[in-house]
Backbone bond lengths (Angstrom), bond angles and torsions (degrees), N, CA, C in turn:
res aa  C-N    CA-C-N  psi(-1)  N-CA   C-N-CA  omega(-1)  CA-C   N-CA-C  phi
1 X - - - 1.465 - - 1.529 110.87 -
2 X 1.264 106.72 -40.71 1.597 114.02 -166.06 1.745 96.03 -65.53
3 X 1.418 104.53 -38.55 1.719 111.95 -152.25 1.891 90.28 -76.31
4 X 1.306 132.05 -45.95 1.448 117.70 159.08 1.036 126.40 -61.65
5 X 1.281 125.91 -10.13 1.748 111.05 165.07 1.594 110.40 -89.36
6 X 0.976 107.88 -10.50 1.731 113.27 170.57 1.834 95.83 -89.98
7 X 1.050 146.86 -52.03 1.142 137.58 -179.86 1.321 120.97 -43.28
8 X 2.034 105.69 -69.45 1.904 114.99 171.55 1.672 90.10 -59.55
9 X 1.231 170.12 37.13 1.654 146.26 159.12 1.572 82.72 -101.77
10 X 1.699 103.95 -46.33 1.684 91.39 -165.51 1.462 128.36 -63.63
11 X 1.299 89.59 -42.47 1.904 105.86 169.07 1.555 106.75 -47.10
12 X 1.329 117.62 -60.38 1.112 123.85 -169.53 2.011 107.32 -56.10
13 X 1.516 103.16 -12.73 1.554 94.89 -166.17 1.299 94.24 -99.73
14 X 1.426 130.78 -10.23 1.362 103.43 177.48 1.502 101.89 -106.42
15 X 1.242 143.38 -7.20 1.260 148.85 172.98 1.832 100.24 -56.01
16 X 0.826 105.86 -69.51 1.857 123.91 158.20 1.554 98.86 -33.64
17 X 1.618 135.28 -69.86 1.661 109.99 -171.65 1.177 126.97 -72.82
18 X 2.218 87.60 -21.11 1.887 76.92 179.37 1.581 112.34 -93.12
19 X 1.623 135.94 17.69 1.305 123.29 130.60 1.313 113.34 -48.80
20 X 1.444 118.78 -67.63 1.044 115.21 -160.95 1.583 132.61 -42.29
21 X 1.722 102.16 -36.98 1.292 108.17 -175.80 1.711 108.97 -73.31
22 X 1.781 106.01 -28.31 1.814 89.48 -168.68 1.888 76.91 -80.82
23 X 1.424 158.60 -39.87 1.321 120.09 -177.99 1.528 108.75 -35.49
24 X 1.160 122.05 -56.25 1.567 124.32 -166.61 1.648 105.96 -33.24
25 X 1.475 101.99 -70.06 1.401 127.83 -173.17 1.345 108.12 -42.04
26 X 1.208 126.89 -46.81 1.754 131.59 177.73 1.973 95.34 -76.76
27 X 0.913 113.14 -57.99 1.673 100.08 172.59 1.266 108.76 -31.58
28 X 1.864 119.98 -70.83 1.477 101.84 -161.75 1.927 103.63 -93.63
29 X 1.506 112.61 20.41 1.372 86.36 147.12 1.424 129.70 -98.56
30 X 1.178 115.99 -4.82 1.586 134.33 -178.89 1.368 103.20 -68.72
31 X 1.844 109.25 -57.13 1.638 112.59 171.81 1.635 100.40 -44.66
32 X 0.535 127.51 -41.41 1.481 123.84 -134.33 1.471 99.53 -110.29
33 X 1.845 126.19 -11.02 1.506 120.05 149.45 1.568 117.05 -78.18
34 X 1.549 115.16 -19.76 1.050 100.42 -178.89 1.334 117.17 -100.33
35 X 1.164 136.18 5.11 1.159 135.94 167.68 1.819 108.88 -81.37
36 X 1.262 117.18 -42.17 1.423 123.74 160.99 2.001 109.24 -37.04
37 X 1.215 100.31 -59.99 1.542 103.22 174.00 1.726 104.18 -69.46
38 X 1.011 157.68 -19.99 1.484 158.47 175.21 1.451 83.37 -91.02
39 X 1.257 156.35 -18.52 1.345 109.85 -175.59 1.968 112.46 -136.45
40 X 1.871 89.75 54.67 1.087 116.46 -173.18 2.277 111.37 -75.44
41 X 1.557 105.29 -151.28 1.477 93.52 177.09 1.683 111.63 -88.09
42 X 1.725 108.67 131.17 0.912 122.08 175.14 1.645 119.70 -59.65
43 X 1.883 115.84 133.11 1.111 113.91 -175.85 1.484 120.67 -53.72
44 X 1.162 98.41 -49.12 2.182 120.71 170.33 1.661 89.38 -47.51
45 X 1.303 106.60 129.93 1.638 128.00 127.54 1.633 98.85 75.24
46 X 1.836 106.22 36.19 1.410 98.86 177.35 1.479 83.89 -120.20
47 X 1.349 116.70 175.21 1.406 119.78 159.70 1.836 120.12 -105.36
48 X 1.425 108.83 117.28 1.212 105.71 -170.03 1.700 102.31 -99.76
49 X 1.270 100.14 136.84 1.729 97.83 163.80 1.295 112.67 -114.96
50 X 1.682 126.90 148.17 1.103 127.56 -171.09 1.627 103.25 -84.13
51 X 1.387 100.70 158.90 1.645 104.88 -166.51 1.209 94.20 -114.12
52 X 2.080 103.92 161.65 0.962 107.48 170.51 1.487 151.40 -58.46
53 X 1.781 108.93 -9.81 1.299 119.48 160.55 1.518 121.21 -107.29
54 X 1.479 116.01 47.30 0.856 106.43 174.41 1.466 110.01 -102.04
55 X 1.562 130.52 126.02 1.247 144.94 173.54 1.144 131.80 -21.96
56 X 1.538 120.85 45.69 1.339 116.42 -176.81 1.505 132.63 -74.14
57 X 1.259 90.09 -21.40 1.632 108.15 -163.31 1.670 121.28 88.54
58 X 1.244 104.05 -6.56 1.681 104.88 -179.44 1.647 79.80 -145.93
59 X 1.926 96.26 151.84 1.120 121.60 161.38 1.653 125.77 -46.34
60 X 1.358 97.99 122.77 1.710 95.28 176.76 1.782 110.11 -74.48
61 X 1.664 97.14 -58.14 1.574 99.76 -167.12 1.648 119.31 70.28
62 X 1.263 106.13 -123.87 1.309 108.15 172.93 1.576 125.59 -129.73
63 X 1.108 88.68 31.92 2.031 112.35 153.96 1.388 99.51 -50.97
64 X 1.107 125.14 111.70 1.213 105.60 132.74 2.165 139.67 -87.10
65 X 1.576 93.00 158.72 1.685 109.16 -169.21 1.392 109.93 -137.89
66 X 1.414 109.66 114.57 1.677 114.55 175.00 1.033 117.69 -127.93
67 X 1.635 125.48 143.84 1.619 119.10 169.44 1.351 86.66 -112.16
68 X 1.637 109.74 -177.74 1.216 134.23 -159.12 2.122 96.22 176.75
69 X 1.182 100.75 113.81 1.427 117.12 -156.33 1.905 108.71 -118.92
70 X 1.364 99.60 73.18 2.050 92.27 -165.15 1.822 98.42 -132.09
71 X 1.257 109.76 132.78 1.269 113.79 169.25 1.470 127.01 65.40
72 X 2.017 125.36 14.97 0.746 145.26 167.44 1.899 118.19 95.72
73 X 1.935 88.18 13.46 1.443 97.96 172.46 1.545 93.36 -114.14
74 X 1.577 108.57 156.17 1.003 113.39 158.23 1.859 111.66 -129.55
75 X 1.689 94.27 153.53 1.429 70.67 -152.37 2.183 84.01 -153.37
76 X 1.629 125.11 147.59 1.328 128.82 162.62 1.443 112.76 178.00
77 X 1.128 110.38 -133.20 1.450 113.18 -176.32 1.744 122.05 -104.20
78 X 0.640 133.59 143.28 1.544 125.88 -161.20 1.641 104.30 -108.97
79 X 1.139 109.44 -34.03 1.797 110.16 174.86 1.651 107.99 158.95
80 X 1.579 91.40 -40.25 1.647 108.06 161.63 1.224 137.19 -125.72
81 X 1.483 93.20 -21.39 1.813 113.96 -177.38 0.886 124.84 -112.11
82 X 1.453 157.29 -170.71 1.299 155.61 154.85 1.522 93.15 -108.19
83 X 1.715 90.44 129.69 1.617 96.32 161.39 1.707 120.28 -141.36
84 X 1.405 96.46 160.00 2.418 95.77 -173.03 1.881 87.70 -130.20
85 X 1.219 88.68 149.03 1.913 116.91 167.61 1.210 106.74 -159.21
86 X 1.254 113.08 169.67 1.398 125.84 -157.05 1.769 99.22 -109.90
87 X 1.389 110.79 141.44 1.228 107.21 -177.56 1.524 107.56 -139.38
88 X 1.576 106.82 162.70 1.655 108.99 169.96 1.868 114.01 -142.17
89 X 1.216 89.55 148.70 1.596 101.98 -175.17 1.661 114.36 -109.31
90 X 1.444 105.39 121.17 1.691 89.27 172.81 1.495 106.06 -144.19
91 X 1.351 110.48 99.70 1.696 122.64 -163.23 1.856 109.85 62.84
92 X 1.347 104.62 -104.61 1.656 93.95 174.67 1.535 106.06 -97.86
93 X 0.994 133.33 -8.87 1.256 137.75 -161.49 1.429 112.42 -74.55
94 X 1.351 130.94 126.69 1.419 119.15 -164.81 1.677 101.94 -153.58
95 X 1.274 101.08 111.07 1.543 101.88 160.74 1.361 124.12 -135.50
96 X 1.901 113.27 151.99 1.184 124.60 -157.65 1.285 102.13 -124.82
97 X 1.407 125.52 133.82 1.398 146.71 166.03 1.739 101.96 74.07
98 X 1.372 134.48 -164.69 1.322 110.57 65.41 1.861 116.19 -79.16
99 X 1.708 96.00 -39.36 1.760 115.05 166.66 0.944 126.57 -58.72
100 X 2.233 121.04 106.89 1.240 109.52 -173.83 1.959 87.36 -138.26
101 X 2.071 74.17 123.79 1.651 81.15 167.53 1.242 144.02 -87.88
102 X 1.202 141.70 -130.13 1.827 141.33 160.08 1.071 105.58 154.14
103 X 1.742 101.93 -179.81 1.735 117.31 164.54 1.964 107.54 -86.72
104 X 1.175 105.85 166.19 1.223 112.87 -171.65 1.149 129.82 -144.74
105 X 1.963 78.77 54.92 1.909 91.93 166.32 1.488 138.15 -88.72
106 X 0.863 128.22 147.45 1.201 139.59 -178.48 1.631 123.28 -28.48
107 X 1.006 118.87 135.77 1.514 99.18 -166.57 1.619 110.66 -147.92
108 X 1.446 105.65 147.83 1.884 98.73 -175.84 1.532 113.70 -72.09
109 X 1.346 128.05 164.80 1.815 123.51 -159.87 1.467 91.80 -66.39
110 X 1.391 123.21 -36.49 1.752 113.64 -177.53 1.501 99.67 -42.51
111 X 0.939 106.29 -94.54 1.663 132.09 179.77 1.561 119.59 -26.02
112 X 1.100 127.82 -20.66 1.293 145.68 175.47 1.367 109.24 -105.53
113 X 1.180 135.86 -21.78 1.285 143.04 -177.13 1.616 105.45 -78.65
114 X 1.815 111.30 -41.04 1.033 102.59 -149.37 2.162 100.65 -94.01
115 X 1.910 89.12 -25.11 1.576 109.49 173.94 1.701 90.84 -43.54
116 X 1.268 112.81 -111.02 1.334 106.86 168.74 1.365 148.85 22.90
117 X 1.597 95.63 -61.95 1.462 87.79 156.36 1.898 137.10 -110.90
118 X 1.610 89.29 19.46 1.368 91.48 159.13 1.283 108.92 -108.40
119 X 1.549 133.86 -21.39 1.706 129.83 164.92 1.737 109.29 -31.51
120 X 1.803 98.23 -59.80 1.681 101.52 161.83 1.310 130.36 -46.33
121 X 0.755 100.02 -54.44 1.267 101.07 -170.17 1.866 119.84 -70.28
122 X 1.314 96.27 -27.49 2.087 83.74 165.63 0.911 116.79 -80.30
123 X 1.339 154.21 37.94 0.783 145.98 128.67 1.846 140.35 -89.72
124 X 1.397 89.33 -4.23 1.296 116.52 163.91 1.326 137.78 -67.07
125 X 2.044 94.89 -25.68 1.731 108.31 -176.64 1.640 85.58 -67.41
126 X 1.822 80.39 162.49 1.275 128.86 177.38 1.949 120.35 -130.83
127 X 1.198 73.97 -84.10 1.524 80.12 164.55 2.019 109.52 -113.62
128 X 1.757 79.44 177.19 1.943 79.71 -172.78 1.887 87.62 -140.00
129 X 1.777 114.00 138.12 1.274 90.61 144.69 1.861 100.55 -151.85
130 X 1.249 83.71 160.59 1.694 93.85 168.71 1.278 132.66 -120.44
131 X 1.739 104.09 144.76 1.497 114.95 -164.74 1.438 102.18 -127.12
132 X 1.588 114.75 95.47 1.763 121.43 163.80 1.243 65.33 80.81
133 X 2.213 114.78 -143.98 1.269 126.01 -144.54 2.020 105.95 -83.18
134 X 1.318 112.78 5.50 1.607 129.86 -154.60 1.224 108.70 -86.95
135 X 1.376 137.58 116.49 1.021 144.73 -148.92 1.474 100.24 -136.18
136 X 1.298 113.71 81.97 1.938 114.66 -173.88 1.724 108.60 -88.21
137 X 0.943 135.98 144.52 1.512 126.47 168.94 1.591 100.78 -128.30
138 X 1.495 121.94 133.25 1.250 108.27 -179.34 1.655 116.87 -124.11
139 X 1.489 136.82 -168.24 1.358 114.30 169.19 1.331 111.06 -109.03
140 X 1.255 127.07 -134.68 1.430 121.35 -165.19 1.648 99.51 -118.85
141 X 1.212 115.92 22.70 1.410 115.86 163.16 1.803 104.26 -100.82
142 X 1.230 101.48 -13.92 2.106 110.45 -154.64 1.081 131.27 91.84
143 X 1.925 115.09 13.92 1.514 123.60 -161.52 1.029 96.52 -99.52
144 X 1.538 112.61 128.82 1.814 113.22 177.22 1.921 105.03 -51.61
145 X 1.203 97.08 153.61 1.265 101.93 179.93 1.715 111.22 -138.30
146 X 0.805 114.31 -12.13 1.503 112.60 -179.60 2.072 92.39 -167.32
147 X 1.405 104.75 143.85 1.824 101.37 169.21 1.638 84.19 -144.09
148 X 1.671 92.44 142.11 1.859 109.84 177.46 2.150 89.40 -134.28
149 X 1.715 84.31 165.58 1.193 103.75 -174.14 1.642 98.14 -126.01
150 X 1.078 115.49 138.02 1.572 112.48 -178.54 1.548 118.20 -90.74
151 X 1.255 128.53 136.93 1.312 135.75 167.48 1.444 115.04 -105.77
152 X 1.454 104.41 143.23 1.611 130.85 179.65 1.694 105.36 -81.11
153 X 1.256 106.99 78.91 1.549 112.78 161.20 1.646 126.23 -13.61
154 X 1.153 120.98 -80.62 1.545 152.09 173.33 1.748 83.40 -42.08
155 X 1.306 130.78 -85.69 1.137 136.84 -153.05 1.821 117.26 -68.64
156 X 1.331 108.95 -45.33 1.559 135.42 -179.42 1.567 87.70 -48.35
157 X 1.691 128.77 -56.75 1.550 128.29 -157.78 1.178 100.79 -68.40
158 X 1.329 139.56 -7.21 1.554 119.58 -161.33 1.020 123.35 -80.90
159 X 1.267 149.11 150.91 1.752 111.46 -178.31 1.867 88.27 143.59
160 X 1.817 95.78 -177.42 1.160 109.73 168.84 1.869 104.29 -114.90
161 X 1.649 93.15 149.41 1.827 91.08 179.44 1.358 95.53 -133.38
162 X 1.597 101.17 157.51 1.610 103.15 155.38 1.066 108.81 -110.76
163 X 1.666 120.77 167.38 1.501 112.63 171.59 1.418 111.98 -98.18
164 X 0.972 114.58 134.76 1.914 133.91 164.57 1.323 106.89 -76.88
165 X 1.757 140.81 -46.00 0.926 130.41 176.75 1.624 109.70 -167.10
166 X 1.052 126.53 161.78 1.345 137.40 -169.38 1.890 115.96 -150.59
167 X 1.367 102.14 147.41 1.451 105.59 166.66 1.781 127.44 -76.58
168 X 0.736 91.79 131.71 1.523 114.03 -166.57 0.912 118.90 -100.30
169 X 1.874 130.92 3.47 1.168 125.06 163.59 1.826 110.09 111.16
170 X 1.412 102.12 -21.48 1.575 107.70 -173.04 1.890 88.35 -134.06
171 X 1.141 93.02 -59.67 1.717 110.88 -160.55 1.123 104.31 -121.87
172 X 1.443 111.78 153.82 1.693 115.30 159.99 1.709 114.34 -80.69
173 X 1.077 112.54 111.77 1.982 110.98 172.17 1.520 110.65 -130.05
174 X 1.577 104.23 151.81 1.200 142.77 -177.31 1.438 108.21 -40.49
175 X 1.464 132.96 160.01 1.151 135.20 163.85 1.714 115.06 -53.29
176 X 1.507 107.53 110.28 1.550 95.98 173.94 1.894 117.22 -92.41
177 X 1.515 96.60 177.36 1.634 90.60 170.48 1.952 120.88 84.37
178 X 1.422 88.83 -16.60 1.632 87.48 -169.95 1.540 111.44 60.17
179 X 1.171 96.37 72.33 1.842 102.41 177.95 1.399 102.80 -142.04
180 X 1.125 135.45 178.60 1.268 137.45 179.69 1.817 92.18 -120.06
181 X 1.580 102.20 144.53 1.738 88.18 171.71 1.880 84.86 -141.13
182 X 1.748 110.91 156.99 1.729 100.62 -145.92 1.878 70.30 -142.56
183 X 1.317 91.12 160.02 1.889 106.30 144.86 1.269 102.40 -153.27
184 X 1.831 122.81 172.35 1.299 107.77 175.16 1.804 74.87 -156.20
185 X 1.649 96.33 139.35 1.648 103.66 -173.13 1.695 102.85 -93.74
186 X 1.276 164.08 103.26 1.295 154.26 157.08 1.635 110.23 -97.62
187 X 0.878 111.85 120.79 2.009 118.69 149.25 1.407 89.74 65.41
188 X 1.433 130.74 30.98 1.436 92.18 -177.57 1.519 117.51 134.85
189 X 1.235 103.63 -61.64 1.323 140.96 166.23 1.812 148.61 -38.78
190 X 0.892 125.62 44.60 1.633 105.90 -148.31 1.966 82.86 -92.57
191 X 1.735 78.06 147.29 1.662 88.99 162.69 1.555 107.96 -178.23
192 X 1.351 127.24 153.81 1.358 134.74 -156.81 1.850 105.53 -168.07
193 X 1.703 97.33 -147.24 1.601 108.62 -166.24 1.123 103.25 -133.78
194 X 1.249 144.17 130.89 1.486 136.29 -177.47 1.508 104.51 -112.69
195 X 1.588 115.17 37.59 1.390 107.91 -171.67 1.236 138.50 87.82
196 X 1.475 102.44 -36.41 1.652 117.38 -175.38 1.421 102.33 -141.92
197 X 1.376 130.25 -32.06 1.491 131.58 168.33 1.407 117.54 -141.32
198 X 1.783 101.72 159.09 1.182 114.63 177.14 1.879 124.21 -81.83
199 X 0.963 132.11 136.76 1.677 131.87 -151.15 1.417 95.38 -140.14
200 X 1.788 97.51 155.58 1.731 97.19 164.44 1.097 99.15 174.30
201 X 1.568 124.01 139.07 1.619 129.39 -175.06 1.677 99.21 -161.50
202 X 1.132 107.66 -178.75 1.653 114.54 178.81 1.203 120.74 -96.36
203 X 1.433 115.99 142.45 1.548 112.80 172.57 1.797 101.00 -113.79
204 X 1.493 89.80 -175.96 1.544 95.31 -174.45 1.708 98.69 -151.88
205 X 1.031 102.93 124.87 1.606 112.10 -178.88 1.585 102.86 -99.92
206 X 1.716 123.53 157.33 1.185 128.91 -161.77 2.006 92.93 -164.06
207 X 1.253 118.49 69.74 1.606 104.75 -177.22 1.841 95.98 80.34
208 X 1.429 95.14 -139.82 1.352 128.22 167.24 1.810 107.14 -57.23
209 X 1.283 118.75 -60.81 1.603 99.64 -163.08 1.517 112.62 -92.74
210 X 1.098 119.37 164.37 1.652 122.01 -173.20 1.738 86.81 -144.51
211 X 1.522 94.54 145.30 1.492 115.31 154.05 1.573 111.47 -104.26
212 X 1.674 108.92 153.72 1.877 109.44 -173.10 1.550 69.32 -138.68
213 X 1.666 92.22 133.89 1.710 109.80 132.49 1.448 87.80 119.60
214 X 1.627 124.42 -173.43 1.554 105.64 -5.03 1.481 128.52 -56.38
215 X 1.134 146.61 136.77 1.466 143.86 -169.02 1.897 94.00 -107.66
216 X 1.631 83.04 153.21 1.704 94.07 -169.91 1.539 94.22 -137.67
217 X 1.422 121.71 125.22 1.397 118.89 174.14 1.784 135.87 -109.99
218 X 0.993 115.50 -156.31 2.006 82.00 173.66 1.501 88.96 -117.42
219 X 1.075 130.86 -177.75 1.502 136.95 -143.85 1.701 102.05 -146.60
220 X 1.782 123.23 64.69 0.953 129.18 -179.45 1.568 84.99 -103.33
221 X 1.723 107.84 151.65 1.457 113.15 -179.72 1.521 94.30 -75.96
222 X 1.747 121.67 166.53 1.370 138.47 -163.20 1.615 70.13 -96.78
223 X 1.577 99.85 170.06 1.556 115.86 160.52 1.724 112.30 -90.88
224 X 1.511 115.91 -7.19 1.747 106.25 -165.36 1.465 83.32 -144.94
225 X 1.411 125.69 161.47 1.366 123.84 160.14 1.670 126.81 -82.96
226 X 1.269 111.45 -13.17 1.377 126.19 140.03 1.420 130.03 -44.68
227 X 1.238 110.01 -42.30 1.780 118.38 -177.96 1.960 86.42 -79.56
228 X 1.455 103.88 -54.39 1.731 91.33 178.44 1.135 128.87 -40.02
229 X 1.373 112.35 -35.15 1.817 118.73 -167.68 1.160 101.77 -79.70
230 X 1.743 113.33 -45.78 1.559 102.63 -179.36 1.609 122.01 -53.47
231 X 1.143 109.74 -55.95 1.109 132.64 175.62 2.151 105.94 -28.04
232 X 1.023 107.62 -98.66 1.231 115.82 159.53 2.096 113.61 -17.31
233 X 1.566 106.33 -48.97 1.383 108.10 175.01 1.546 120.32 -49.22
234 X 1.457 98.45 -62.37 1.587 121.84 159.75 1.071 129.78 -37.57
235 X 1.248 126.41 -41.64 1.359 134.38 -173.76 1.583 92.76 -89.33
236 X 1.234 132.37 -71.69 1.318 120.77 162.96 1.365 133.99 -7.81
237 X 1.517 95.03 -73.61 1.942 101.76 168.92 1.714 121.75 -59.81
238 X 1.128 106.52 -13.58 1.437 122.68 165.09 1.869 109.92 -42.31
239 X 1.445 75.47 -76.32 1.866 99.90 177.21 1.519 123.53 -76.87
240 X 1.390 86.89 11.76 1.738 82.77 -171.72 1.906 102.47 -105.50
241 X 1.793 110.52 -2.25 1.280 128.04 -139.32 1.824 93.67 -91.57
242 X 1.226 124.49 132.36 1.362 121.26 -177.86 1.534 128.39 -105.57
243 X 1.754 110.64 -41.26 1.207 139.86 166.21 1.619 112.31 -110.53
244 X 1.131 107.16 -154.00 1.906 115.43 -154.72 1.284 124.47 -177.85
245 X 1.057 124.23 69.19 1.668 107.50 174.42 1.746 130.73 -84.80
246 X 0.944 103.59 136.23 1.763 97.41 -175.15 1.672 109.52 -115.88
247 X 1.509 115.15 99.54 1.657 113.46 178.25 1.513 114.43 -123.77
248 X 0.952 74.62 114.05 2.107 95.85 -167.27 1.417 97.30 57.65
249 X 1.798 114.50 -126.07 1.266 98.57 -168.76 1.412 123.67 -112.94
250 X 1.938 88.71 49.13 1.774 87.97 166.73 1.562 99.79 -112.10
251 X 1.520 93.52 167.17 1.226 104.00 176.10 1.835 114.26 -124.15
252 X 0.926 125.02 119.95 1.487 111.43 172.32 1.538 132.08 -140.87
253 X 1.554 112.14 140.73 1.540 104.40 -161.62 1.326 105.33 -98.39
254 X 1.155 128.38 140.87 1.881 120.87 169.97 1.505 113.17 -117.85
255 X 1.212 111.43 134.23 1.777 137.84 161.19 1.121 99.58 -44.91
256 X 1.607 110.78 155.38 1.283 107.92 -176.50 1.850 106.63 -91.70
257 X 1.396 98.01 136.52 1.663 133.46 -168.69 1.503 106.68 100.62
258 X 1.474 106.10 38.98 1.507 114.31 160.24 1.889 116.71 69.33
259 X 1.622 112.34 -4.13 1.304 122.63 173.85 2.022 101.83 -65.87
260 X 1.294 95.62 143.31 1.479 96.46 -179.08 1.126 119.49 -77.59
261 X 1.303 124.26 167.85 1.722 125.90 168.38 1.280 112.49 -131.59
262 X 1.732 117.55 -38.45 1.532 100.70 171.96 1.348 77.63 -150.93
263 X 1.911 89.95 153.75 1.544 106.30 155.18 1.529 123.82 -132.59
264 X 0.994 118.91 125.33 1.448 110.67 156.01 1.596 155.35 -109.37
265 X 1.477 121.73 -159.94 1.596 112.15 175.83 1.502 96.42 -124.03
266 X 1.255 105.66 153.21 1.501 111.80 178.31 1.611 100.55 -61.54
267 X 1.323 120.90 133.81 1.185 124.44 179.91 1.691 117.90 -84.94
């Protein structure tokens, strides 16, 4: 009798650790989902684009809107302009400007409609949080106020582009000549058509800024000396390009103090 009550105590004692151990096991897998969610994309030094449901009160469409959040500036595209303000982070707590500057070009009523009402609106955040690529910012009631989606820099550039417009040395202008002029970034790689020749040299991405070139092209004569100048312009603004933004399917390079040099459409 004695020797079965020592037997069922023992059974009973490991029935008891081995609960105990799968409790353990769900403890550190629980730790260990939520730290996966805590160590998602960082707000600093990603590129966020604003989405199409984000609460503006006016149609987005195909405006594009980017922040870019590094060193207590924040700083992207506004719909037409480029604009920077100063921001601060303290746990979730996040506020931007009240002072937010830019360039101050001219812009169609879409595009100005929508600048406008996101200029307003940063200054409204309060808090900020993110879920996977979801970038919510809200005010101090809890009302969403602006939502961005983050893009992969390095990866977003790869591809083929055309150019829409480029710096020219004075001004930024349009494709002349009726030509198509192309680049396409792979592994390393950039190379395309400048209208009159074929080109290709290496770039190097770093975050946000990339260096291109030296670029080497083939040396067929242009048909106009216009297609020549461009040509030469292009290839120039190529190498002249410091940073990069990629929102949906534009692409655009900026000079250094954020002035552009080329832009394109996903080809």
């Amino acid at each position: 009798m004695v020797r079965a009550r020592l037997l069922a105590a023992g059974a009973a004692l490991l029935l008891l650790t081995a609960l105990a151990a799968c409790g353990d096991d769900d403890t550190v897998s629980s730790v260990a989902s939520d730290d996966d969610d805590r160590s998602g994309i960082p707000l600093e030094e990603t590129t966020w684009v604003l989405t199409a449901d984000a609460p503006l009160g006016v149609a987005l469409e195909a405006v594009a809107v980017t922040a870019q959040f590094q060193d207590g500036r924040v700083s992207g595209h506004s719909g037409c302009n480029r604009y920077t303000a100063s921001y601060t982070v303290d746990g979730d707590s996040l506020t931007i400007g009240p002072d937010i500057g830019g360039t101050s070009m001219a812009c169609p009523p879409a595009q100005t409609a929508v600048e406008r009402a996101y200029l307003d609106r940063l200054p409204q955040v309060a808090k900020y949080a993110i879920d996977g690529k979801t970038l919510t910012m809200t005010d101090d009631q809890g009302e969403t106020v602006l939502r961005y989606e983050a893009t992969e820099g390095s990866e977003a550039i790869q591809g083929d582009w055309e150019v829409t417009s480029y710096y020219a040395g004075t001004a930024i202008t349009s494709v002349l000549g009726n030509v198509t002029m192309t680049a396409k970034f792979e592994d390393g790689t950039v190379s395309g058509n400048t209208g009159c020749n074929s080109f290709s040299g290496p770039y190097e991405i770093d975050g946000q800024n990339i260096t291109i070139g030296p670029l080497e092209s083939t040396l067929a004569a242009c048909p106009t000396p216009e297609l020549d100048t461009q040509q030469t312009s292009y290839l120039n603004a190529l190498q002249l390009a410091k940073t990069f933004q990629v929102t949906g399917d534009q692409l655009d390079l900026f000079r250094e103090g954020g002035t552009y040099a080329v832009s394109f459409v996903s080809g």
